[in-house]
ChimeraX commands (.cxc) that place a marker at each C-alpha (Angstrom):
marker #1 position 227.51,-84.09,33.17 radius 0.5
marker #1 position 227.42,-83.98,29.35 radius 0.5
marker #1 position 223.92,-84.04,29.18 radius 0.5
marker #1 position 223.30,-81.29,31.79 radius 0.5
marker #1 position 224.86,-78.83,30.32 radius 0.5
marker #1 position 223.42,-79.74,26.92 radius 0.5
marker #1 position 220.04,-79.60,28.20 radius 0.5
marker #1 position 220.53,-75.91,30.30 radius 0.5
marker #1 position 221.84,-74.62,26.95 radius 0.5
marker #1 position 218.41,-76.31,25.45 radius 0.5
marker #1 position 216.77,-74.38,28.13 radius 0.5
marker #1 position 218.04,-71.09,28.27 radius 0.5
marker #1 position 217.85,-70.86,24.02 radius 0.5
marker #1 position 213.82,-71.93,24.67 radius 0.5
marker #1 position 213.54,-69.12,27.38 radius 0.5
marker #1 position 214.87,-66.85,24.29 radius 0.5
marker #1 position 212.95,-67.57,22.08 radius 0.5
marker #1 position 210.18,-67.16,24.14 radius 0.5
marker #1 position 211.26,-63.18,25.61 radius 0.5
marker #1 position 211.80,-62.42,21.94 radius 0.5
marker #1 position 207.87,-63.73,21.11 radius 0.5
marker #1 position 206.63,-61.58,23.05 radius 0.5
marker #1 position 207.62,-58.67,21.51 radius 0.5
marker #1 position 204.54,-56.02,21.57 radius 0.5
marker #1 position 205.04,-53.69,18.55 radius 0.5
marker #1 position 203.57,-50.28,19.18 radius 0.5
marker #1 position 201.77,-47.79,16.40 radius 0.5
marker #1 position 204.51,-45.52,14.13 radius 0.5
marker #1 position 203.39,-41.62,14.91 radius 0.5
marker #1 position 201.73,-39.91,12.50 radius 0.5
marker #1 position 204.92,-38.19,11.20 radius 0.5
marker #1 position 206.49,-41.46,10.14 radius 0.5
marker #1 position 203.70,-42.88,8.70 radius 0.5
marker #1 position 203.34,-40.16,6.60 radius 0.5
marker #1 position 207.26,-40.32,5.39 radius 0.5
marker #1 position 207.05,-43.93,4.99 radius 0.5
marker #1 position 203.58,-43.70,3.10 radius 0.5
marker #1 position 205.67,-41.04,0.93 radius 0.5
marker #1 position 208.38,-43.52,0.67 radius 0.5
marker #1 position 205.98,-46.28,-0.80 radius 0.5
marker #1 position 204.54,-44.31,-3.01 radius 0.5
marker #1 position 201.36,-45.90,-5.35 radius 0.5
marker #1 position 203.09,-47.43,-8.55 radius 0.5
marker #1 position 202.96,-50.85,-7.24 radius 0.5
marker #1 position 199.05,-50.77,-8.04 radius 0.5
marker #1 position 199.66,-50.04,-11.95 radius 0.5
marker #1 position 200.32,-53.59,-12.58 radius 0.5
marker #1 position 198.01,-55.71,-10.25 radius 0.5
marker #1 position 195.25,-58.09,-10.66 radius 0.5
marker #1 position 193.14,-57.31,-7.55 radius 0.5
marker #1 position 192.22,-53.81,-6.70 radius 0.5
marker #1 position 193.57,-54.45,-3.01 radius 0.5
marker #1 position 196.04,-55.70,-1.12 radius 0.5
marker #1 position 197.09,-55.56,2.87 radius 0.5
marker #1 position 200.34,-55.93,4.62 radius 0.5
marker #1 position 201.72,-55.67,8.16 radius 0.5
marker #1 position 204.66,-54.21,8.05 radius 0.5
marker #1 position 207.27,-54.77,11.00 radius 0.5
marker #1 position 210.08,-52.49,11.64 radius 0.5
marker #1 position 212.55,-50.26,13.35 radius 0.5
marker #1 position 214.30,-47.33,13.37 radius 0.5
marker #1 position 218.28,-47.55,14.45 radius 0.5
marker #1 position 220.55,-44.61,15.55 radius 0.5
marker #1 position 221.22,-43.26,12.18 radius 0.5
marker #1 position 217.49,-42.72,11.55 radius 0.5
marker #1 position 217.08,-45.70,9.02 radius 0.5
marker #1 position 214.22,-47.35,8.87 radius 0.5
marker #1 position 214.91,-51.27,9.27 radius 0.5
marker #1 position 212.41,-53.61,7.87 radius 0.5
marker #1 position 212.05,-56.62,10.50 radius 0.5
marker #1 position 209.22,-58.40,8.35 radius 0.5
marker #1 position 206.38,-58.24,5.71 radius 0.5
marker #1 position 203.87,-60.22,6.38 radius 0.5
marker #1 position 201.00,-60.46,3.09 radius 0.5
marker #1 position 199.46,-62.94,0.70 radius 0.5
marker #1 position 201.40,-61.48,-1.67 radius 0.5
marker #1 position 204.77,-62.10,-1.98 radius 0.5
marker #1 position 205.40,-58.98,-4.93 radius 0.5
marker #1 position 204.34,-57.06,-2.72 radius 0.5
marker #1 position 206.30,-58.19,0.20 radius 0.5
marker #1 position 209.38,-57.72,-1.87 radius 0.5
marker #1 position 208.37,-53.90,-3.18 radius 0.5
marker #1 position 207.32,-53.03,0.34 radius 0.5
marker #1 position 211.10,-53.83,1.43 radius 0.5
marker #1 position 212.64,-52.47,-1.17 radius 0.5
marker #1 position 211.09,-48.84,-0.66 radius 0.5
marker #1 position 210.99,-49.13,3.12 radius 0.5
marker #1 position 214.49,-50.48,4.26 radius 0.5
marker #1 position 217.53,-48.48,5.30 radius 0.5
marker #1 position 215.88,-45.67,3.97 radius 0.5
marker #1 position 215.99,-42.37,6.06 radius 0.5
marker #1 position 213.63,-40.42,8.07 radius 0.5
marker #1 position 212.97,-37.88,10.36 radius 0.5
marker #1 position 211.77,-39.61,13.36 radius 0.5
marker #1 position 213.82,-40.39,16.65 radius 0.5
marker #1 position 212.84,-43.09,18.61 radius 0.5
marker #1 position 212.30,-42.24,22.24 radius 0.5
marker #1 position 213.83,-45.92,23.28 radius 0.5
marker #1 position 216.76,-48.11,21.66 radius 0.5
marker #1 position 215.14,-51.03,19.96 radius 0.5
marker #1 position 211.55,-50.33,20.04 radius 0.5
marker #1 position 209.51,-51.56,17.20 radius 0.5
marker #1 position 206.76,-50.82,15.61 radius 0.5
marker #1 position 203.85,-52.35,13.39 radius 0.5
marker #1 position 202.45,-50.41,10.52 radius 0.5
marker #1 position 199.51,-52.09,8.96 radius 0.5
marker #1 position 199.27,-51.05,4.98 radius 0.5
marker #1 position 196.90,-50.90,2.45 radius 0.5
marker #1 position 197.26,-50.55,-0.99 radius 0.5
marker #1 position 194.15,-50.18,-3.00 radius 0.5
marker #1 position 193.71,-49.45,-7.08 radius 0.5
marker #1 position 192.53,-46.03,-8.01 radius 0.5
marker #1 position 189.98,-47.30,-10.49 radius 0.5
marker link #1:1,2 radius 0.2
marker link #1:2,3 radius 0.2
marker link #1:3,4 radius 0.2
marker link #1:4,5 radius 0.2
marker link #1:5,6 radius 0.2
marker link #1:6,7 radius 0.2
marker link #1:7,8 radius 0.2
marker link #1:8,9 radius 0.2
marker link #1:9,10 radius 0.2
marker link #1:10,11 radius 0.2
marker link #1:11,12 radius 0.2
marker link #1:12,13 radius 0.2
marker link #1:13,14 radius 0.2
marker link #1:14,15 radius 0.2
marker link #1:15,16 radius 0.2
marker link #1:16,17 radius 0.2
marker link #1:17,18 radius 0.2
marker link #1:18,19 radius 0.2
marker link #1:19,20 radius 0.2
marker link #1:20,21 radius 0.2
marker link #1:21,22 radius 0.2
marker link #1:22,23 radius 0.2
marker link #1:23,24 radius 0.2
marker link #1:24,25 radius 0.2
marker link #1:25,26 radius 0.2
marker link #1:26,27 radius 0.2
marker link #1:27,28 radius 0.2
marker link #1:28,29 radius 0.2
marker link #1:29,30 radius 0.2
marker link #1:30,31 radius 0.2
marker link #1:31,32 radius 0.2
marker link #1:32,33 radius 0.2
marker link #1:33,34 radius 0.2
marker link #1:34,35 radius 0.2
marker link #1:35,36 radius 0.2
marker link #1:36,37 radius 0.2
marker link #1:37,38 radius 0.2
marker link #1:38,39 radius 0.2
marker link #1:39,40 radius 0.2
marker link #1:40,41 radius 0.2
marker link #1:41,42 radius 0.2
marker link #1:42,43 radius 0.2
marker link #1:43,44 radius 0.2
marker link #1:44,45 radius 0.2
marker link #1:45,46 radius 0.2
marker link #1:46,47 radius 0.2
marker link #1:47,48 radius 0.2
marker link #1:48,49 radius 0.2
marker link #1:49,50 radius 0.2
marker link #1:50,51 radius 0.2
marker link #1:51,52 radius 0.2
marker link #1:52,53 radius 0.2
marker link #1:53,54 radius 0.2
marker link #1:54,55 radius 0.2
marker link #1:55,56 radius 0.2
marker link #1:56,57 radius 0.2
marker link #1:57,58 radius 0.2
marker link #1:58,59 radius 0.2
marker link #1:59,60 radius 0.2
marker link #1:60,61 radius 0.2
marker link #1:61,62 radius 0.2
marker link #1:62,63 radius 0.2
marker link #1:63,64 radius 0.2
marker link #1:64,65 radius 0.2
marker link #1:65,66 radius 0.2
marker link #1:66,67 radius 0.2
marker link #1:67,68 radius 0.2
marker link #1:68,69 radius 0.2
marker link #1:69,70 radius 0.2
marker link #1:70,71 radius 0.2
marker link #1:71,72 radius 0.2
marker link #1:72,73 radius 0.2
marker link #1:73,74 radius 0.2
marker link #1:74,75 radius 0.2
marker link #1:75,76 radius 0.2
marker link #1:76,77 radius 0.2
marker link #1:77,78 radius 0.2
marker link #1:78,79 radius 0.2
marker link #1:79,80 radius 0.2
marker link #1:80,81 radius 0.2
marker link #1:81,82 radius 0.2
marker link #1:82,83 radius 0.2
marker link #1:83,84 radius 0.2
marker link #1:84,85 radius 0.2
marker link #1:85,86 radius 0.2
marker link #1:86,87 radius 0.2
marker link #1:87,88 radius 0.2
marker link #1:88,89 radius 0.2
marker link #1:89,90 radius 0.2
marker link #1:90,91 radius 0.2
marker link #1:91,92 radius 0.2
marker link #1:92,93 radius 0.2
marker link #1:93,94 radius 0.2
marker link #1:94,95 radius 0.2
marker link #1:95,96 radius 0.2
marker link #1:96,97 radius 0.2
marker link #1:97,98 radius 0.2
marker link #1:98,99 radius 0.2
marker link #1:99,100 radius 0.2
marker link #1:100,101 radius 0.2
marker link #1:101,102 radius 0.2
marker link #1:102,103 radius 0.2
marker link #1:103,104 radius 0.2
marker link #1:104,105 radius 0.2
marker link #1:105,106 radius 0.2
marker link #1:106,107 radius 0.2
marker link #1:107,108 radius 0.2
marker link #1:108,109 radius 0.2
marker link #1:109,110 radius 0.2
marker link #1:110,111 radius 0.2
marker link #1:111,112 radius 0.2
marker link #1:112,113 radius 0.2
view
């Protein structure tokens, strides 16, 4: 009986794991990109090696109107970290039309030369 139960609990944390994959981010308006492009600003180039750099940023906006920073995902870990930093629980102007959803907002940061 033990082992039942232990392997329905196995079972139902796989099933999950496996709704939460499947997640299918959707494209910020063009309103909130522009505040969160204002909220990144450019002074991360200043100091970089490469003239470019990419990142997919993964995120959410809660009741209060904060944006909250699911994940970074880059090659670059500074950048990861500075992309955070300006982007989470900061506040903007846009109201999700449903609780929860999330969106992915691909970013580019290239080097005025």
């Amino acid at each position: 009986m033990k082992n039942v139960k232990l392997f329905i609990l196995a079972l139902g944390l796989f099933t999950l794991n496996l709704s939460a994959a499947n997640l299918n981010p959707i494209k910020p308006t063009d309103d909130l990109r522009y505040e969160m492009v204002d909220l990144i600003g450019s002074n991360f180039m200043d100091d970089m090696l490469q003239d470019e750099y990419a990142a997919d940023v993964l995120f959410t906006v809660n009741a209060n109107r904060e944006l909250i920073v699911l994940s970074v995902d880059s090659e670059n870990a500074e950048l990861e970290t500075y992309l955070k930093r300006k982007l989470n629980y900061k506040k903007v102007n846009h109201k999700p039309s449903k609780r929860g959803e999330i969106y992915l907002l691909p970013v580019k940061m290239v080097k005025k030369l």
